[in-house]
C-alpha positions as CSV (number, residue, x, y, z in Angstrom):
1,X,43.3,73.2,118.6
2,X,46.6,71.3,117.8
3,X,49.7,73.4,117.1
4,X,51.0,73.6,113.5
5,X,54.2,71.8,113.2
6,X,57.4,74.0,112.5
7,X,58.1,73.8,109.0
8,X,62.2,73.9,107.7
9,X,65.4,75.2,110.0
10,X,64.8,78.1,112.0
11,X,65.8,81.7,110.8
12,X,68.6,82.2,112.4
13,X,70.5,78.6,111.7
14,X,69.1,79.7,107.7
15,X,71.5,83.2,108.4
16,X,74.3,81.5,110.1
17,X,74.5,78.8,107.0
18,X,74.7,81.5,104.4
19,X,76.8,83.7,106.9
20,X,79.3,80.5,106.7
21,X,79.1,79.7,103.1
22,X,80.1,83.3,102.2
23,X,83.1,83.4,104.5
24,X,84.3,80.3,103.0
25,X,83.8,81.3,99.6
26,X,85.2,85.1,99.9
27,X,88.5,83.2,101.9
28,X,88.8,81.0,99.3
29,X,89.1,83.5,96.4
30,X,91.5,85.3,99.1
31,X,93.8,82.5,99.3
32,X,93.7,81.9,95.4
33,X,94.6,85.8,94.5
34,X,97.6,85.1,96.7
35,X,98.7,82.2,95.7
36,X,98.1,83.4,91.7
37,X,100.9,83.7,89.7
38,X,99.9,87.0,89.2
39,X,100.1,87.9,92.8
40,X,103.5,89.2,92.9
41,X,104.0,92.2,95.7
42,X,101.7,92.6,98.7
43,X,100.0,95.5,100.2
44,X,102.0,97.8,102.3
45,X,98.7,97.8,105.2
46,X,98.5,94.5,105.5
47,X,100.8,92.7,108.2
48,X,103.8,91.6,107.3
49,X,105.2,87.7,107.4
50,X,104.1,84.4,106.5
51,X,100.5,85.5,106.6
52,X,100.5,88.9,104.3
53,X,100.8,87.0,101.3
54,X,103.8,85.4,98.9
55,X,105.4,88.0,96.3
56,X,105.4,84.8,93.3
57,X,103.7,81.8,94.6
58,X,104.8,79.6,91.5
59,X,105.7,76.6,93.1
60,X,105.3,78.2,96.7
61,X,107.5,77.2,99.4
62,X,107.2,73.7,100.0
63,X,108.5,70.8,97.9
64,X,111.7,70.5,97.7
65,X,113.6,69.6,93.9
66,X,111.8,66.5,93.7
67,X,108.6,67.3,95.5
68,X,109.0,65.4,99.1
69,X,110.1,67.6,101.8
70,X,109.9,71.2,102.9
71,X,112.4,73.9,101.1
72,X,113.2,76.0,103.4
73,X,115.2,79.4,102.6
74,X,117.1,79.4,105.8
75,X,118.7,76.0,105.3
76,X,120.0,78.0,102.0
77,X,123.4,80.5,101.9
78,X,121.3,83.8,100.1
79,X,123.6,85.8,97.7
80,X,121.9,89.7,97.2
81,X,123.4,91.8,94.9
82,X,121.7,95.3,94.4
83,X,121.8,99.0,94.1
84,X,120.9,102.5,96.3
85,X,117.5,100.9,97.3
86,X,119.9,97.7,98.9
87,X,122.2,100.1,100.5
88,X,119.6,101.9,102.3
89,X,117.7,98.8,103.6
90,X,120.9,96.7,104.4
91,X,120.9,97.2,108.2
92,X,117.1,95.7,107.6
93,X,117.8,92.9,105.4
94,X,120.3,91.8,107.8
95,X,118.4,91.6,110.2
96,X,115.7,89.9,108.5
97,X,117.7,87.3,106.1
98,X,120.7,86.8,108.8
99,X,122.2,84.1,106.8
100,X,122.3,86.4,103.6
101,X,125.5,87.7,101.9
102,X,124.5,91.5,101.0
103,X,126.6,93.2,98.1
104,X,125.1,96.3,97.5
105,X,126.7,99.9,95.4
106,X,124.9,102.8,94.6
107,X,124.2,103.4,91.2
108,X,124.9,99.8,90.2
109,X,123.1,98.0,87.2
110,X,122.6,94.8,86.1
111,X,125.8,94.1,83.7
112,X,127.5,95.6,87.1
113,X,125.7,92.6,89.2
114,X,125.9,89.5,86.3
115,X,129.9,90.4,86.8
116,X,129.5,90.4,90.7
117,X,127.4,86.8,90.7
118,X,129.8,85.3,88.2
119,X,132.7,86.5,90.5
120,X,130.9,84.3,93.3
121,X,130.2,81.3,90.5
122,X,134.0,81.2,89.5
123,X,135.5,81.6,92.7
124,X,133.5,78.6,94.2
125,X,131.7,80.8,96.9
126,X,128.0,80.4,95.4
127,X,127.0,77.3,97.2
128,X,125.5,74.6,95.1
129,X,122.2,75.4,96.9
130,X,122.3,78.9,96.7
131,X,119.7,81.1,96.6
132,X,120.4,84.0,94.5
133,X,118.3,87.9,94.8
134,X,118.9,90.1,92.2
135,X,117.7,94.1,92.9
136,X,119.0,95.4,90.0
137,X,115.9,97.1,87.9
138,X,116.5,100.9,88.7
139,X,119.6,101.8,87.1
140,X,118.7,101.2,83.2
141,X,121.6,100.7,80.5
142,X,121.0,99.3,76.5
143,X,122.1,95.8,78.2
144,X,119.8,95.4,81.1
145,X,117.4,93.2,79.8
146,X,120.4,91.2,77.7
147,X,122.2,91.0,81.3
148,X,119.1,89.6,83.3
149,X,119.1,86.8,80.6
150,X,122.6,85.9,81.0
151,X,122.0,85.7,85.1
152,X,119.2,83.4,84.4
153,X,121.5,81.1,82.5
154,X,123.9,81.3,85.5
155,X,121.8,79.2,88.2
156,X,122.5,75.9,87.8
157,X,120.1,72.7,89.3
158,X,119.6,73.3,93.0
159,X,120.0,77.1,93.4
160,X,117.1,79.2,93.2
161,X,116.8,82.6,91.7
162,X,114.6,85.9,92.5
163,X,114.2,88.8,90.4
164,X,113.1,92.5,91.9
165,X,111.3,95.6,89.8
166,X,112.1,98.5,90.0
167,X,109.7,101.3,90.6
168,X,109.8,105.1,89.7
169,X,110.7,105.8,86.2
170,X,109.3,104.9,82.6
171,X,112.7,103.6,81.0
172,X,112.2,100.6,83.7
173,X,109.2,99.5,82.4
174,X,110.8,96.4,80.0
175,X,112.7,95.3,82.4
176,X,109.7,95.4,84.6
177,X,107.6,93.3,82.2
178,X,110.6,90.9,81.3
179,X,110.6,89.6,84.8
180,X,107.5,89.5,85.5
181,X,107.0,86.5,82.7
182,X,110.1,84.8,84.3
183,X,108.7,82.9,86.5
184,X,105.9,81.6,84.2
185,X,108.7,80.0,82.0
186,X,110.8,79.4,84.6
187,X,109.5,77.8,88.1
188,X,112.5,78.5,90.2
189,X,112.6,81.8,89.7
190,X,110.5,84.5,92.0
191,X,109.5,87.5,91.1
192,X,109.8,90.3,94.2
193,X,107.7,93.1,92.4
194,X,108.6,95.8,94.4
195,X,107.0,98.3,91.8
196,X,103.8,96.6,92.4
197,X,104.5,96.7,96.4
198,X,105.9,100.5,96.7
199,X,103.2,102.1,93.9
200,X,100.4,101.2,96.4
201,X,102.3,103.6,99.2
202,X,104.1,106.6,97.0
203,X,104.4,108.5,100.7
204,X,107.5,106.4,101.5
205,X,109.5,107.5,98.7
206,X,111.6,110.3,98.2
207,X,111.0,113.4,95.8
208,X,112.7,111.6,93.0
209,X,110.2,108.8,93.3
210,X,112.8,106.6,93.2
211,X,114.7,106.2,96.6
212,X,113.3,105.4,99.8
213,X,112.8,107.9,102.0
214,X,112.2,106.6,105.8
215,X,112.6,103.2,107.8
216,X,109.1,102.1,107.1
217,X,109.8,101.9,103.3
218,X,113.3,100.2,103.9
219,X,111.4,98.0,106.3
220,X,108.8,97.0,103.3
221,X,111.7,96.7,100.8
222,X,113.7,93.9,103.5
223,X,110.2,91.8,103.6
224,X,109.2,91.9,100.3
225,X,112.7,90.1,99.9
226,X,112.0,87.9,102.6
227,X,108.3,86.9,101.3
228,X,110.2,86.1,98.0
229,X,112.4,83.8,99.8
230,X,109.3,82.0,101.4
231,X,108.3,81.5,98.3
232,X,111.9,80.5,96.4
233,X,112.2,76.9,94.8
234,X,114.7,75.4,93.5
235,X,116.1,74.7,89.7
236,X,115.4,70.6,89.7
């Protein structure tokens, strides 16, 4: 009797094709939720660097004003004004942003910090190609949304802005939502939602629900500013 002839691939290519095709796929909705505009903090689990994710991938990191090149953020003098949460992670963001100028005060707001960055404007010390962090979100006054508007009108073609949240009290929450829809009108302009980031780990906070209360959540602050950086472009 002659043998019947194998019909199709055999079962276990058939497994390893749809094993493959699924990989792909689920990657490739992996890669777009991080690089979504929507996609704005990153999980405090997942590692940390250029592989846990960008905090406002609008524009991403590469492409420079006129799109040949690579932007860098360490070719860049970075200006970071901010409040309690700064002061505490300072020692980290130095060590993490070396090249960055840290200006940090508790209990500062945002009409405190537009004074500070046009200080730096007038006096000729904000480079041309500066990139600009603003953590200013926490400490709420009847101008804070009014102020944010007037540092956006600040940077000037060349220097790149990022925006932080602020996390732990309801009187934040227009600020919150103001920046977040910055960097939909505004491409050079990334959003570091540290509300978003910090909400998803509620241990590493003090009682108040405000402060940070160990290294590891100073640690998260410091590279959620440095994702944002990776991510920075600047104003053509």
């Amino acid at each position: 009797m002659r043998k019947r002839k194998k019909s199709g691939a055999p079962a276990g290519a058939i497994v390893f094709v749809v094993c493959l095709f699924v990989a792909v796929l689920a990657g490739s909705i992996f890669i777009q939720l991080l690089t979504s505009p929507k996609f704005q903090g990153f999980g405090v689990d997942l590692p940390f660097g250029e592989a846990s994710g960008r905090s406002q991938p609008t524009g991403g990191a590469e492409g420079g004003p006129d799109g040949e090149g690579a932007y860098s953020w360490k070719d860049h003098p970075v200006f970071i004004v901010g409040d309690s949460l700064t002061v505490g992670a300072e020692k980290d963001i130095s060590k993490t942003v070396a090249n960055a100028t840290v200006d940090a005060k508790v209990g500062r707001n945002m009409s405190e910090g537009l004074n500070i960055i046009r200080e730096w404007d007038d006096s000729g010390i904000l480079a041309d190609d500066a990139i600009i962090v603003v953590c200013l979100a926490h400490n709420i006054t009847g101008s804070t949304i009014s102020d944010a508007e007037q540092i956006v009108d600040i940077i000037k073609p060349g220097q790149s802005l990022i925006m932080m949240t602020g996390h732990g009290k309801s009187n934040m929450t227009p600020i919150n939502e103001y920046l977040r829809e910055l960097p939909y009108k505004y491409p050079y302009i990334t959003l570091a939602d540290w509300d978003l980031t910090i909400v998803q780990s509620p241990g590493l906070l003090s009682d108040d629900g405000v402060h940070v209360g160990n290294k590891q959540g100073n640690k998260i602050y410091a590279d959620l500013i440095l994702l944002a950086l990776e991510a920075a472009k600047p104003r053509p």
